[in-house]
N, C-alpha and C positions, 0 to 999 in steps of 0.2 A: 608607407601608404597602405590602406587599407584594401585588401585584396578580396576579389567576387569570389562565390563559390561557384565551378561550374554548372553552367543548365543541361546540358548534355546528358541523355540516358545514356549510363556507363555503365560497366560488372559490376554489381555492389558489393560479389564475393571477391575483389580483389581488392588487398589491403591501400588506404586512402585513396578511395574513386568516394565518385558524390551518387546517391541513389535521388533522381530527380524526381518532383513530385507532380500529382496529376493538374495541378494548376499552381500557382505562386503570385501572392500577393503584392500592389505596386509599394515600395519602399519609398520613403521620405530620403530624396539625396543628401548624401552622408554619411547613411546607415548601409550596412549588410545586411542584417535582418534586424528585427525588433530583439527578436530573444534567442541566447543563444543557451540550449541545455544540453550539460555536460555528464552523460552517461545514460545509456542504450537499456536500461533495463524498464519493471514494469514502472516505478516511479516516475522517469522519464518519459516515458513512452505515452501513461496517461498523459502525463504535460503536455508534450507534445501535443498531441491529438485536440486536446482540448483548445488550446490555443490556436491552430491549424484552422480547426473548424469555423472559429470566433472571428477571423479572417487576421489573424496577427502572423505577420512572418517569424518562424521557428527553426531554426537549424539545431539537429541532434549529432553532437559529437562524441566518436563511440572510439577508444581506442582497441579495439577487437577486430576483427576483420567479419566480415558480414558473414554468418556461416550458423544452422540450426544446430545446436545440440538437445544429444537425448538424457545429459545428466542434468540435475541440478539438486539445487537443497530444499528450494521454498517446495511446496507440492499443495499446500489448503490454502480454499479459497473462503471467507467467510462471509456471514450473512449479510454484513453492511456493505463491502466490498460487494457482492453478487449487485446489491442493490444501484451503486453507483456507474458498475456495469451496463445495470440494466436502463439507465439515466444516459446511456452511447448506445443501446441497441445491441451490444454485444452478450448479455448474459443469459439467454436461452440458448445462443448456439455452445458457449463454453459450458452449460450446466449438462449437455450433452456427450462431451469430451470426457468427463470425468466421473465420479461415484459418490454419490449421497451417502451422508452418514449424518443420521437422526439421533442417535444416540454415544454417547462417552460414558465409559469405565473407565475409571482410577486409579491405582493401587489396588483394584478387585476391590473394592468398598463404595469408593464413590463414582454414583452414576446421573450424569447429567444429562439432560430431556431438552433436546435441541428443537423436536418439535414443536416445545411452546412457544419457540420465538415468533414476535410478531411481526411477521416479513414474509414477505410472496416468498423468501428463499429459507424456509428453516432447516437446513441443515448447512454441516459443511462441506463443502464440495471437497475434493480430492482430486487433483488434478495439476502434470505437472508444469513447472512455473513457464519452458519454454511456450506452452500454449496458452497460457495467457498472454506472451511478447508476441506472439504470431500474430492475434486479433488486432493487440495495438500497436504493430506497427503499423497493420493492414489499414488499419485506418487513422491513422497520423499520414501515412503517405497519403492516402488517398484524399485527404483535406486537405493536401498541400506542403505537408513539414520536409523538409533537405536530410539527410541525412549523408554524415561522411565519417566512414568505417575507416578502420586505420588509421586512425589520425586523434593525436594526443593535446590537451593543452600542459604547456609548458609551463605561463604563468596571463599575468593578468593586471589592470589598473584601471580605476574609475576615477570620470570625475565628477558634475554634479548635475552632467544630461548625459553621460555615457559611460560605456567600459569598455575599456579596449581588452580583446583577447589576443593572446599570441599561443600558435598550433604547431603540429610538425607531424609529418607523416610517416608511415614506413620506412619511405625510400629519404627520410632526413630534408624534405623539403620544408619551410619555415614561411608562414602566413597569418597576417595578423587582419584582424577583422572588428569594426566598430558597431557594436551593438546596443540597445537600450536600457535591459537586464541580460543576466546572466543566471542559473540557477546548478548547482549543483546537485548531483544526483549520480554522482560516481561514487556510491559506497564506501563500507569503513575507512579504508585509505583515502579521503576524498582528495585530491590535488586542489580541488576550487578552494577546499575548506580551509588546507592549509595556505594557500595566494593569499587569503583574506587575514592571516593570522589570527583563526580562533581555534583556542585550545580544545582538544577532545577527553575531558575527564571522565575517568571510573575506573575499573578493576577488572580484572580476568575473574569471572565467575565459575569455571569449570573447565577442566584442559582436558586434552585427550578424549572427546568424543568422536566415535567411530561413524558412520553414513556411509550405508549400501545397498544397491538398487537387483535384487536377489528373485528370482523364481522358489518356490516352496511344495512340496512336497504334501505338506496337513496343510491344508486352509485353515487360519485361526476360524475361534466359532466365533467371535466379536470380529466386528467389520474394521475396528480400530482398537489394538491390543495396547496397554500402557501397565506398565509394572513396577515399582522399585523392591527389590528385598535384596536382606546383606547389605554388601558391599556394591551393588549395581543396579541398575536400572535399564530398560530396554522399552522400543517402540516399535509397533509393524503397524502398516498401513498399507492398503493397496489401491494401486495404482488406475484400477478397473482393465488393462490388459495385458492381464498374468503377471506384470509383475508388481514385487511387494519394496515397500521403502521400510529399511529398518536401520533405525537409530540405537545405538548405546552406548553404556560408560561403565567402568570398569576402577573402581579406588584402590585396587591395587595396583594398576598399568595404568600409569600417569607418567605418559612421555611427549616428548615432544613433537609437534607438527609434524616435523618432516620423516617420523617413525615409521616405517614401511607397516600398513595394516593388510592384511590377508581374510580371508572368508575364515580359516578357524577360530580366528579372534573375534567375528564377528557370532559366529556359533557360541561361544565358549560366556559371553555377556548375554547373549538370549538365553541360553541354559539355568544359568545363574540366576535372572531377574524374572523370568516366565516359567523356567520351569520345563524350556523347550526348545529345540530352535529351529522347530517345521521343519524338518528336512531343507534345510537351505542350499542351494546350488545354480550353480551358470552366474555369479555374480557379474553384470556388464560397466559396477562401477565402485569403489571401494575409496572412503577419503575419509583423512585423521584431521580434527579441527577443533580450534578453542573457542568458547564464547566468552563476550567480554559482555560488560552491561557501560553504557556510557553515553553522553549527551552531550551536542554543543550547548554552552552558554547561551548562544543566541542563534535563531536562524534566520538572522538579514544582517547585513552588513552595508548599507549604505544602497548600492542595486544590485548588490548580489546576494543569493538567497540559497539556503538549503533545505534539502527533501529527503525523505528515505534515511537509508543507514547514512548516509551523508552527513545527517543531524544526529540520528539518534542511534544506539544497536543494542541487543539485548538478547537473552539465548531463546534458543527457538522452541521451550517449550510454549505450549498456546497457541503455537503457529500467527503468533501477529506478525511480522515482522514486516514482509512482503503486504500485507493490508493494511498494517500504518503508513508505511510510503506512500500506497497507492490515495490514501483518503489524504494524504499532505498535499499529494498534488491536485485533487478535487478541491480541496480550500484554495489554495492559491492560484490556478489555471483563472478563473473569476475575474480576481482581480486584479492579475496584472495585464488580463485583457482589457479592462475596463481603464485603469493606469493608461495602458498603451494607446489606447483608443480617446480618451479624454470624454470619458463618458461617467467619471466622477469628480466632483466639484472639489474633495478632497483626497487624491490619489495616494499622497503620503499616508494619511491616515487609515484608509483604507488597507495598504499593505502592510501597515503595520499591526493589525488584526489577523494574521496572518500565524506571527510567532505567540502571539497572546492569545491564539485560542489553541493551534498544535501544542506549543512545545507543554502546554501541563496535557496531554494527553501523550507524549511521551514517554514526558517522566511517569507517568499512572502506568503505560505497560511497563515501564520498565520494572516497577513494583509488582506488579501481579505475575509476571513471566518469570520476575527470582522470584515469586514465594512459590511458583508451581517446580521450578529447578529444583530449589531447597527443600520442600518434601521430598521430591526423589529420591534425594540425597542424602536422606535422613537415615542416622546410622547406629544414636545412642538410643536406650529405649526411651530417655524422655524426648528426641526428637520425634522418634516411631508413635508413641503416644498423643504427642501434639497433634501429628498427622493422622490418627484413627480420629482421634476429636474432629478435625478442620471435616475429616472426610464425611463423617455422622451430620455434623452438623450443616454440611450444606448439600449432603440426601436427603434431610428431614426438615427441612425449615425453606418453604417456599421462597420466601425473599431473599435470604442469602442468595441461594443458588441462584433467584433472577438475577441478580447482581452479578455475580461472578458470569452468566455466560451475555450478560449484558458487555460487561467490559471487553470478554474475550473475541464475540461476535460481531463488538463495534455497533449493534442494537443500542446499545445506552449509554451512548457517548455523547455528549453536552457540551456545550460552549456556552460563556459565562454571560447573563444577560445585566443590563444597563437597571440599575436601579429607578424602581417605579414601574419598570415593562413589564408588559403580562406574563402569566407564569410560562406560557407556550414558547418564547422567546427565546432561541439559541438552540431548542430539542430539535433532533432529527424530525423531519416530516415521513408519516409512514405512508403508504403506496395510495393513496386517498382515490376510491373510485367517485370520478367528478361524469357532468352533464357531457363534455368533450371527451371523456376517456379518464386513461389511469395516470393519474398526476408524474409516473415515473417517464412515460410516455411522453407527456406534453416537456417534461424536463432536456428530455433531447434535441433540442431549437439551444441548450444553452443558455435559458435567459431564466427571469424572473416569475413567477406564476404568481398570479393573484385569486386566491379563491375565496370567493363570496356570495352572497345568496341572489338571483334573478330578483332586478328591480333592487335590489341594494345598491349603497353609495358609499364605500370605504371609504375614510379618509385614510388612506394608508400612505406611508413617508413616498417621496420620492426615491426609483430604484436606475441603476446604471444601466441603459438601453431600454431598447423596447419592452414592456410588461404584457407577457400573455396575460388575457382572462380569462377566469374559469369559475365554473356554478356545481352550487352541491347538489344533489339530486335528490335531497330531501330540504324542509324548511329551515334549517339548523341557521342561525342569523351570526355564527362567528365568523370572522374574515380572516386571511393570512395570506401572507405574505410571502414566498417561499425561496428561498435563495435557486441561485444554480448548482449549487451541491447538495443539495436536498435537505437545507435546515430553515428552520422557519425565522423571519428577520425580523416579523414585527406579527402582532396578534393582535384582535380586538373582537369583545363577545357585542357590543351593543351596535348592530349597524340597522340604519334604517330607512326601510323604501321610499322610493323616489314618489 
C-alpha cells in the first residue's frame, strides 16, 4: 500500500523527517503526489519550485540529511541561467552574493568580452553552488514542494498512468509511494537512471584533478586566472569573500581518487601552470576528482525522466555543468505541469519535446567543454600551436568568439524549429522592455506571454493555460509568442489592427 508523507513540521536536519511546506496542493485519490524528484540539488530544486508554484504536487527526495555546506565544486553562475533566475524573481538577490566577471583570459592569449553579451546579466557570476540551493529551496518550499532528507530510493516501476517508487530511510524504514511522473536528478551515479535501465556511455576525459577552496596571499591581477603550460594546467577564482577556488592537473600525478591531496600539491600545479601560487594558505577544503564526459541515450523513459548530470556529465571546464541542469529543468518544469494539469491536448507529445530539444544541447556541451579541456591539455607543440591558432582566432574574429561565449553562456542556445516557422521560432527571447514591464518580469506567473502591438489581432496557436498579454511600446507590428522558459514558440511579422 502506498504510504503518505508526513504533514507535520519536523527537524529537516535530522536524517529521513519530511520538511513541510507552506501550503500543499489537493491530490487526485490514489496518488501521493503528482511528481516525485529524486535529488536535492540545483536541477532539482529548480523543478521543484517550478512545479510547486504551477500548483502540481512535488515531493523532493534527498538521500543527505538536511544540513548547509560551505564546499562545493560548481561556483559560476552564467548569463542564461541568471536570466531564468531572473524569470522566479531570484536573480538580483543571488547576483549580490557573488562577483561579476566581465571579462576571460586564456592561456594568456585569449581574451573573451563577456560584456557584449546581450542580457541584463553580462557577465558571470561567481558564486558558490550552496547559494544558489538556499534560494531554491527557499522557494520550492514556500510554493508548497515536501521534501524528505534522509531517505533513498531503492528502486521503482511504471505503468501507463503511474510509477510506483519504493524509498527507505536512515533508520531502514521502507515506503512506497504512487506518483504520476518521476524525474531524476540524482547526479552521475543516478539510481533513477539505473531503475530505468539506461546505459550511461563515454569515457574518463582527465583523472586526478585537484579542487581547493584556499585564502591567498598576492591577489591575482585578472579577476579569473586560467593557464595551461607544460605538463599542467591551473584555475583561481574567487569566491568575492576572501576566499579563492583553485582548480588543477598535474600529467605527471595521475592517481587515483581516493589519493590523499594536500595544499603543497595544490601549490606545486599553480607554480607549474601560472607561474605562481599566490601565497596559498588556510585551505578549508582539498578534493582529488576525475571527469568523465558522457550522455544518456535518452532522457524519458516512459514517465520517468532525466535532468542534470543524471542525463548528461562532462568536465568542468566552461563552468556549464550546474547551468545545463538547471536550464533542463526550466524546459521540462512547463510541461509536465501542463501534462499533469491537462492543460495540453497532446501531453505525450509535448513531453517528448523535452529530450528532442535538451539532449543535443548536451551533447553540444559536451563538445565544447572537451575542446576547452583538450587545449589545456595540450602538450606536443603541434597541439600547443593548434591552440595559439584557436586562441588568435577567436580574439580576433568577432563571430567566432560570439559563438563560443554564446554556447558557454547559454546566450545562444536554440531549439530546433518546425519547418515553414518563422525564423524567430525556438530562439531564446531576450529581456524585451514591453507596455506592462520587462518580459523577464511578466515570465514569473509561469505562463505563456504574448506580445504584440495595441489594437493588433495575432492569430497566434493556441498555448497550455492562461496567456498573458503584452504590448510593445513602440509600433513594431511582429507578435510572439513566448514560452515559460523564455523561448519564443511561435512568431509572426504581419499582424493587423483591429
Amino acid at each position: 500500500m502506498a504510504g503518505t508523507p508526513s504533514t507535520g513540521s519536523t527537524d529537516s536536519r535530522r536524517p529521513g523527517t519530511t520538511t513541510a511546506p507552506a501550503h500543499r496542493p489537493t491530490m487526485e485519490p490514489g496518488f501521493d503526489t503528482d511528481v516525485i524528484v529524486v535529488g536535492a540539488g540545483p536541477t532539482g530544486l529548480l523543478l521543484a519550485g517550478d512545479l510547486a508554484s504551477a500548483g502540481v504536487g512535488v515531493t523532493v527526495l534527498e538521500r543527505r540529511p538536511h544540513e548547509t555546506s560551505n564546499i562545493t565544486r560548481a561556483f559560476g553562475v552564467h548569463a542564461r541561467t541568471l536570466e531564468l533566475l531572473d524569470a522566479r524573481g531570484l536573480a538580483d538577490e543571488l547576483v549580490k552574493k557573488g562577483t561579476e566577471i566581465t571579462g576571460l583570459r586564456l592561456f594568456r592569449r585569449l581574451s573573451l568580452d563577456l560584456s557584449r553579451l546581450p542580457s541584463r546579466f553580462p557577465f558571470l557570476l561567481i558564486t558558490p553552488q550552496y547559494e544558489v540551493e538556499k534560494l531554491l529551496e527557499r522557494r520550492a518550499l514556500t510554493a508548497g514542494a515536501v521534501f524528505r532528507h534522509g531517505t533513498e530510493l531503492t528502486g521503482l516501476d511504471q505503468s501507463g498512468d503511474s510509477v510506483t517508487v519504493r524509498l527507505q530511510d536512515a533508520s531502514g524504514t521502507r515506503t512506497t509511494l504512487r506518483v504520476r511522473y518521476a524525474v531524476g536528478t540524482d547526479g552521475v551515479r543516478s539510481t533513477v537512471r539505473k531503475a530505468i535501465g539506461l546505459p550511461f556511455p563515454g569515457v574518463s576525459v582527465i583523472k586526478s584533478i585537484v579542487l581547493a577552496d584556499v585564502k591567498l596571499t598576492d591577489e591575482p591581477a585578472d579577476l579569473l586566472t586560467v593557464n595551461g603550460a607544460g605538463d599542467a594546467f591551473a584555475f583561481v577564482a574567487p569566491f568575492g569573500d576572501g576566499w579563492y577556488r583553485v582548480m588543477g592537473w598535474n600529467r605527471s600525478r595521475q592517481v587515483p581518487d581516493s589519493e590523499p591531496v594536500d595544499l603543497d600539491e595544490v601549490r606545486e600545479i599553480a607554480r607549474r601552470a601560472l607561474g605562481t601560487d599566490f601565497g596559498m594558505h588556510d585551505a578549508r577544503w582539498i578534493s582529488r576528482f576525475h571527469s568523465d564526459e558522457r550522455q544518456a541515450p535518452s532522457y524519458r523513459k516512459g514517465r520517468v525522466f532525466l535532468a542534470g548530470d543524471a542525463a548528461h556529465v562532462h568536465s568542468p571546464a566552461g563552468g556549464q555543468g550546474m547551468n545545463t541542469g538547471m536550464q533542463d529543468a526550466a524546459n521540462l518544469s512547463w510541461k509536465l505541469a501542463s501534462a499533469v494539469q491537462g492543460r495540453t491536448a497532446d501531453p505525450e507529445g509535448l513531453l517528448d519535446t523535452y529530450e528532442s530539444e535538451r539532449h543535443p544541447v548536451g551533447a553540444a556541451v559536451l563538445r565544447s567543454s572537451g575542446a576547452i579541456v583538450r587545449l589545456a591539455m595540450a602538450h606536443t607543440p603541434l597541439q600547443r600551436a593548434c591552440r595559439s591558432l584557436a586562441a588568435r582566432l577567436l580574439s580576433s574574429v568577432h563571430p567566432a568568439a560570439a559563438k563560443a561565449l554564446g554556447m558557454i553562456s547559454g546566450i545562444g542556445i536554440s531549439y530546433g524549429r518546425p519547418r515553414g516557422s518563422h525564423r524567430l521560432t525556438g530562439r531564446r527571447a531576450p529581456d524585451l522592455r514591453l507596455a506592462e514591464g520587462r518580459l523577464y518580469e511578466l515570465l514569473r506567473e509561469g505562463r505563456f506571454v504574448l506580445v504584440g502591438p495595441f489594437g493588433g489581432a495575432p492569430d497566434a496557436p493556441a498555448a497550455p493555460g492562461r496567456v498573458i498579454e503584452a504590448h510593445w511600446t513602440t509600433d513594431r507590428r511582429t507578435a510572439l509568442l513566448v514560452r515559460p522558459d523564455g523561448y519564443i514558440a511561435w512568431a509572426c511579422d504581419h499582424t493587423t489592427p483591429r
